[in-house]
matplotlib code that plots the C-alpha trace (Angstrom):
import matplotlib.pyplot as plt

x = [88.4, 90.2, 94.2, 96.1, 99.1, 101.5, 104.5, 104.9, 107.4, 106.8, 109.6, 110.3, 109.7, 106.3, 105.7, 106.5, 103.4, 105.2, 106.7, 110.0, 112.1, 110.8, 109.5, 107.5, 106.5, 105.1, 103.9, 101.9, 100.3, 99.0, 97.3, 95.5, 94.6, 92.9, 91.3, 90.0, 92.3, 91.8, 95.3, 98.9, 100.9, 104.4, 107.4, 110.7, 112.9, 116.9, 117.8, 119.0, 115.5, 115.7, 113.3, 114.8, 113.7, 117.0, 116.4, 118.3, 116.0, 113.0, 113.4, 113.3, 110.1, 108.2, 109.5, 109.0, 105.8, 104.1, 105.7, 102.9, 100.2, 97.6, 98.5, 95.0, 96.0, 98.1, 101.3, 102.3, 105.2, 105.7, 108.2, 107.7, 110.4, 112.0, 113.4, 116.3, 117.8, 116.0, 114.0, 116.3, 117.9, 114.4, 114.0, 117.3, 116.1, 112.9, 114.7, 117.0, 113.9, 114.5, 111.3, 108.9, 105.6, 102.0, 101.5, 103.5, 102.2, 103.5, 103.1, 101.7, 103.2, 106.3, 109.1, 109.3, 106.4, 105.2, 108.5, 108.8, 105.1, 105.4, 108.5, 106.3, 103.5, 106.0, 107.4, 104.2, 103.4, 100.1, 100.5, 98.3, 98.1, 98.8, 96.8, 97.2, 94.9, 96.8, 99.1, 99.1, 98.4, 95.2, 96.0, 98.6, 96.8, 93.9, 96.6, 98.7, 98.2, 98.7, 95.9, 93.7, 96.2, 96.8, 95.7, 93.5, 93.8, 94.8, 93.0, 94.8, 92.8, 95.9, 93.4, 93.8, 91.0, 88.5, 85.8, 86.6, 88.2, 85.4, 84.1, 87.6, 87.4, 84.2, 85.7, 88.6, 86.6, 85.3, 88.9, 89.3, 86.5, 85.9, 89.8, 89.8, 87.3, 90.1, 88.4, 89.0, 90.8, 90.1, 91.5, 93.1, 95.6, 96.3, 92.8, 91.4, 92.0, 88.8, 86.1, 87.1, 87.1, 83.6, 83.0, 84.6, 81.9, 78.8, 80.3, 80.8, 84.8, 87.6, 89.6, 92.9, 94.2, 96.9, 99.5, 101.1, 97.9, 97.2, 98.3, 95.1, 91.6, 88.4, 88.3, 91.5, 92.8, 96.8, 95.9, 98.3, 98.7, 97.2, 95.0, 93.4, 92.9, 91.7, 89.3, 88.2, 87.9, 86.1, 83.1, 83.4, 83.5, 80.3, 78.7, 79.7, 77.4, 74.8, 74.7, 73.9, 75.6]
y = [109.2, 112.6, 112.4, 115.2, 115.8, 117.8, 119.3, 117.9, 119.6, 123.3, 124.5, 127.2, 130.2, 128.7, 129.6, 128.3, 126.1, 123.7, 120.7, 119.5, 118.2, 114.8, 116.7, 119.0, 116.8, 114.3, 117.1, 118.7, 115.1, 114.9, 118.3, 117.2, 113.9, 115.6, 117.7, 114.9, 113.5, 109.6, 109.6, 111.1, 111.5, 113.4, 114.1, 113.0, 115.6, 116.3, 118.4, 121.1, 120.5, 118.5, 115.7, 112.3, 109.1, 107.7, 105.0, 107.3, 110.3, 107.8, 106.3, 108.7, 110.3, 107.6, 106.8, 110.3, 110.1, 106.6, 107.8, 111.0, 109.7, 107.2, 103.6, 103.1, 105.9, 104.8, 106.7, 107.3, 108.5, 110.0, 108.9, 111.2, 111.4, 114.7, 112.8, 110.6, 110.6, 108.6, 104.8, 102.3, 104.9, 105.4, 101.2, 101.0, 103.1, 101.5, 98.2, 99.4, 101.0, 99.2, 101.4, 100.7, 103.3, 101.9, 103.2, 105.1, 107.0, 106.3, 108.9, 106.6, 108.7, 108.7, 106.3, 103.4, 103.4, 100.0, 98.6, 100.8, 99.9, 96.3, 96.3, 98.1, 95.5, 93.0, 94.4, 94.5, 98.9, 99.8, 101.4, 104.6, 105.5, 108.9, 109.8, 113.4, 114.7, 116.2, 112.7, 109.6, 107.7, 107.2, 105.3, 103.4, 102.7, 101.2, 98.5, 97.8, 94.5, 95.8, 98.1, 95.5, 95.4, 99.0, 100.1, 103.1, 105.7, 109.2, 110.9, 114.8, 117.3, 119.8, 122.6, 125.5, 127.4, 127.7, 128.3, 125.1, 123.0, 120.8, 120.1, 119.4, 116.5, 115.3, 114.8, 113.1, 111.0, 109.8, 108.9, 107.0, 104.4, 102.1, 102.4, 98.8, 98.1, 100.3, 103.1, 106.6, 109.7, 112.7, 115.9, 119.2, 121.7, 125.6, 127.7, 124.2, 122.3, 123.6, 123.1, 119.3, 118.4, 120.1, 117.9, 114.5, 114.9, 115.3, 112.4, 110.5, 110.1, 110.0, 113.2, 114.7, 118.5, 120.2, 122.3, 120.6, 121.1, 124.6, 127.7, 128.8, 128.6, 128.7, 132.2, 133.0, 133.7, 132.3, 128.9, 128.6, 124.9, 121.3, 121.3, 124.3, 122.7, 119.9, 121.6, 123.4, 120.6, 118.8, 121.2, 121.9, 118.3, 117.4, 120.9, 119.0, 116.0, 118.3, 119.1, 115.8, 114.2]
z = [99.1, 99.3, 98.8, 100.0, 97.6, 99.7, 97.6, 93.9, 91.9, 94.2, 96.3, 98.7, 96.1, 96.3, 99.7, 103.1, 103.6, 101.1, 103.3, 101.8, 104.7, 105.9, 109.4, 107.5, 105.4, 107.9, 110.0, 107.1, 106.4, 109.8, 109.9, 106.5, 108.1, 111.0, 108.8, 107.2, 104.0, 104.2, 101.6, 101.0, 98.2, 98.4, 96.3, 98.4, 98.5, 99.4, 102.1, 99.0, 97.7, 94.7, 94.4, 94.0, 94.2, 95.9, 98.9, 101.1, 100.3, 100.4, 103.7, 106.2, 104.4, 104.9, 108.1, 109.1, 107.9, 109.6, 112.8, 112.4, 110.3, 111.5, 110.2, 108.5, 106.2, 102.8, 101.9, 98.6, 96.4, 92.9, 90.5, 87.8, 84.9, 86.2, 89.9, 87.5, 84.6, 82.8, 83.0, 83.7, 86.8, 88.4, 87.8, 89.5, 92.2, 92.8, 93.1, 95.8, 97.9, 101.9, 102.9, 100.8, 100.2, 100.0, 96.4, 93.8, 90.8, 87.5, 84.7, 81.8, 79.1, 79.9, 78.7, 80.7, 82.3, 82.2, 83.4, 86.2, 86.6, 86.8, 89.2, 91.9, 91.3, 92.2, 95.0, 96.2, 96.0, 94.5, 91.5, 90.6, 86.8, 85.9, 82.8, 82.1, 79.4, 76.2, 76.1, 75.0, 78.4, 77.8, 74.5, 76.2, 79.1, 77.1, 75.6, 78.7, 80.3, 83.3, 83.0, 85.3, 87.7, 89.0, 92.2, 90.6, 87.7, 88.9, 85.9, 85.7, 83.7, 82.8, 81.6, 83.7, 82.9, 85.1, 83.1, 81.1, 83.3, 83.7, 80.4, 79.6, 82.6, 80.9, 77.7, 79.0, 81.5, 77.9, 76.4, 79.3, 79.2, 81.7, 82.4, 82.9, 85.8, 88.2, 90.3, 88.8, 91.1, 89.1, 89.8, 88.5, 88.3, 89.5, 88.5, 87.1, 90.4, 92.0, 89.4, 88.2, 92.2, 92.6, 89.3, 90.8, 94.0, 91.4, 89.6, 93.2, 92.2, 94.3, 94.1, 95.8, 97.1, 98.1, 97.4, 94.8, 92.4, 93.6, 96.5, 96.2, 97.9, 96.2, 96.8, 95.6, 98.8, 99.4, 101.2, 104.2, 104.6, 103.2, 106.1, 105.0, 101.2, 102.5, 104.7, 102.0, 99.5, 101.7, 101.7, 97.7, 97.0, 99.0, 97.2, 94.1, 95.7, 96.2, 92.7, 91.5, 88.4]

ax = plt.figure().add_subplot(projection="3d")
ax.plot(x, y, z, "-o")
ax.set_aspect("equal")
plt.show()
């Protein structure tokens, strides 16, 4: 499974391949699903361009976005710390969601996590992990008891260095253990991004791409679009295969 993962917390200073209106959003999710992401995960955004996690900023995203992307292919959402003010607004939030996403992500160091966490279980969204390396979620993970429930563990290596990017995703592939029995998305960030999803075909794990984890090709070259990350990590990731483990 490759996820595309469209904006995240970029903007227009970024460039202008970074969707944030829920046209460009859903139009940028169907390019990287022809080009072959079976997966999407956006950041909802205001039109001024803040991300926010309120139903009214929600809804026409995901509307938006099933009325472009093939039914088949999940939709999910972020809900990182930054979007409100704090746990019990973004619990508040989540309970007032009338559009509902097919998974969300939820940053397991972060305050409130499990709460926020089990109210998208019951509601019935998938709920992805975030572990990022350098925190305590793989700690907390480990003792959740909702750790057997989760959709999967989105495992992000935050090393940046390219030239240590992947034994850094080793080592925390180790923290993480079995992570409960729940299949493992491994990926990474800006100059790291590349290597650790090259590392996540030899290991035969999921992975995602896109702009929100780096602008930049395996060359180095400005990518223009998802599509042409996915494209592109598409043909590193089955190198990585050819590798072997």
């Amino acid at each position: 499974m490759v996820q595309v993962c469209l904006n995240g917390r970029r903007g227009s200073a970024d460039g202008a391949g970074v969707p944030l209106s829920p046209e460009a959003i859903a139009r940028s999710a169907a390019e990287a699903v022809a080009a072959g992401a079976t997966d999407v995960h956006v950041h909802p955004r205001t039109p001024c361009g803040r991300e926010s996690l309120s139903p009214r900023v929600l809804a026409p995203v995901l509307d938006a976005l099933r009325a472009r992307v093939p039914g088949p292919v999940p939709v999910g959402v972020g809900t990182g710390a930054w979007a409100e003010p704090g746990p019990a607004a973004r619990r508040n939030r989540v309970r007032t969601w009338s559009v509902l996403p097919d998974h969300a992500s939820v940053n397991w160091h972060e305050e409130g996590a499990e709460e926020i966490a089990g109210l998208l279980i019951d509601r019935g969204v998938g709920v992805e992990a975030g572990i990022r390396s350098g925190t305590d979620g793989a700690a907390r993970f480990a003792a959740s008891p909702l750790a057997s429930k989760v959709l999967r563990v989105l495992a992000e290596v935050t090393d940046p260095d390219p030239d240590t990017a992947q034994e850094s995703a080793r080592t925390f592939l180790a923290d993480l253990g079995s992570a409960h029995g729940r299949p493992v998305l491994l990926h990474g960030e800006d100059l790291g991004a590349w290597p650790v999803l090259r590392l996540a075909g030899r290991l035969g794990l999921a992975t995602r791409i896109g702009l929100e984890d780096t602008l930049l090709l395996p060359d180095g070259q400005p990518a223009r679009s998802n599509a042409e990350l996915v494209t592109a990590g598409l043909a590193e990731y089955r190198s990585g295969r050819t590798e072997g483990g």
